[in-house]
Residue frames as qw, qx, qy, qz and C-alpha x, y, z in Angstrom:
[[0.317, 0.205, -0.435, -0.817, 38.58, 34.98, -169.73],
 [0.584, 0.234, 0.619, -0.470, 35.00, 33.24, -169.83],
 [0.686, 0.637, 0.352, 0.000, 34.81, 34.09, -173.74],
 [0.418, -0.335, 0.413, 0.736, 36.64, 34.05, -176.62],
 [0.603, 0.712, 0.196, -0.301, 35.95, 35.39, -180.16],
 [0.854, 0.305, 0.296, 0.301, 37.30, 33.64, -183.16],
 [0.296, 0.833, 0.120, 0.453, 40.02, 36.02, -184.49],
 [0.377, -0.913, 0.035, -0.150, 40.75, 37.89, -181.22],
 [0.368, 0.654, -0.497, 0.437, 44.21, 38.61, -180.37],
 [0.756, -0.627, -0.115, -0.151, 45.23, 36.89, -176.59],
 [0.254, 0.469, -0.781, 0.324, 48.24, 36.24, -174.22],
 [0.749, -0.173, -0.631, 0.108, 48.75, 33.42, -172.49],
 [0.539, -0.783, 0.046, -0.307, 48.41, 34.57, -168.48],
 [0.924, -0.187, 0.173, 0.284, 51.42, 31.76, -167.28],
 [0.808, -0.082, 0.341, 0.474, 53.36, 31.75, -169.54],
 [0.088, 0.748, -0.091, -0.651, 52.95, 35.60, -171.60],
 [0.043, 0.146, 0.600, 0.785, 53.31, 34.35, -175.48],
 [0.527, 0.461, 0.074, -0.710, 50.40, 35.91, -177.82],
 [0.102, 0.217, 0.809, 0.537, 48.56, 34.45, -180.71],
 [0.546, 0.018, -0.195, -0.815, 45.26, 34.70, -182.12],
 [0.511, 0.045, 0.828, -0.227, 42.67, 32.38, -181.22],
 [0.078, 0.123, -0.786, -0.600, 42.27, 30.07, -184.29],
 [0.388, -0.238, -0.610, -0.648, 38.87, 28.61, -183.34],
 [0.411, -0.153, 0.514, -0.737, 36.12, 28.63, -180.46],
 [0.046, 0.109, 0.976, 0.183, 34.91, 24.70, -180.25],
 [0.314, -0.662, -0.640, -0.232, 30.95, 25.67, -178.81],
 [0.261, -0.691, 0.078, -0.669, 29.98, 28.46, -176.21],
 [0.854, -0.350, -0.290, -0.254, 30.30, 26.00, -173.82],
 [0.909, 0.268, -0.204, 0.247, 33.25, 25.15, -174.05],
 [0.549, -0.800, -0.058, 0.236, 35.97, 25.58, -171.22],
 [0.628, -0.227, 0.478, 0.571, 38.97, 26.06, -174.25],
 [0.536, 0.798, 0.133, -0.241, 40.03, 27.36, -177.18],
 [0.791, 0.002, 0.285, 0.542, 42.43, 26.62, -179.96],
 [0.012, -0.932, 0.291, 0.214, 45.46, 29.48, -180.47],
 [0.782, 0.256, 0.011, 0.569, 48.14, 29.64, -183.02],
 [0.719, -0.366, -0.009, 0.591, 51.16, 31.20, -181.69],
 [0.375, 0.907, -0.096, -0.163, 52.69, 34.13, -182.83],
 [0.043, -0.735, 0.663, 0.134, 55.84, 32.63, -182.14],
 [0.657, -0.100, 0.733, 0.148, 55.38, 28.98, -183.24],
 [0.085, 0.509, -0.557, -0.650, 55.96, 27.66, -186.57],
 [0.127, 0.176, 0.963, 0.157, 53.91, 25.00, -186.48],
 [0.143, -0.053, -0.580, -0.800, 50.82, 24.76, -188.84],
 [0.526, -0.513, -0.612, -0.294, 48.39, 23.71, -186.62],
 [0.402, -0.666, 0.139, -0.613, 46.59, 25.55, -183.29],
 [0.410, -0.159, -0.851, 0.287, 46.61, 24.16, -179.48],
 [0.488, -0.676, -0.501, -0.231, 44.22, 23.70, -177.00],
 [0.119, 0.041, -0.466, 0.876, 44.28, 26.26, -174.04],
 [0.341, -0.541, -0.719, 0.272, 42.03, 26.71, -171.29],
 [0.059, 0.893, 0.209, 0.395, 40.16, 29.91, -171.51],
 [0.716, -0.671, -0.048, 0.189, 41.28, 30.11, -167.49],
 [0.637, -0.274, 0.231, 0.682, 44.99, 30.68, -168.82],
 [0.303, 0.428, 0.444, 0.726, 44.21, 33.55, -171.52],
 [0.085, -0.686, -0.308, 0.654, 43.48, 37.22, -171.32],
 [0.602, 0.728, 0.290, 0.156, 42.62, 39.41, -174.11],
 [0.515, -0.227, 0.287, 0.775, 46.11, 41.12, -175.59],
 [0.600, 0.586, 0.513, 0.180, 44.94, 43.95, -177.17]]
């Protein structure tokens, strides 16, 4: 995945959980921060576009 879009449903390519990507730092940028569907914690993590596919 080259681009993400704030919002956009993804799975993780590795490792297969989904989330939603929480926020897209700059166009530039080689990442993006996803909250889990399965985590409980309150704050996104950083993944590498390179590991995401869109999950829709």
């Amino acid at each position: 995945m080259n681009r993400v879009i704030e919002g956009a449903p993804v799975r993780h390519l590795t490792d297969g959980w989904t989330g939603t990507v929480a926020e897209t730092p700059s166009p530039l940028a080689n990442h993006a921060w996803v909250n889990r569907d399965s985590s409980a914690d309150p704050y996104p993590e950083m993944v590498l576009l390179e590991d995401l596919e869109a999950a829709d």
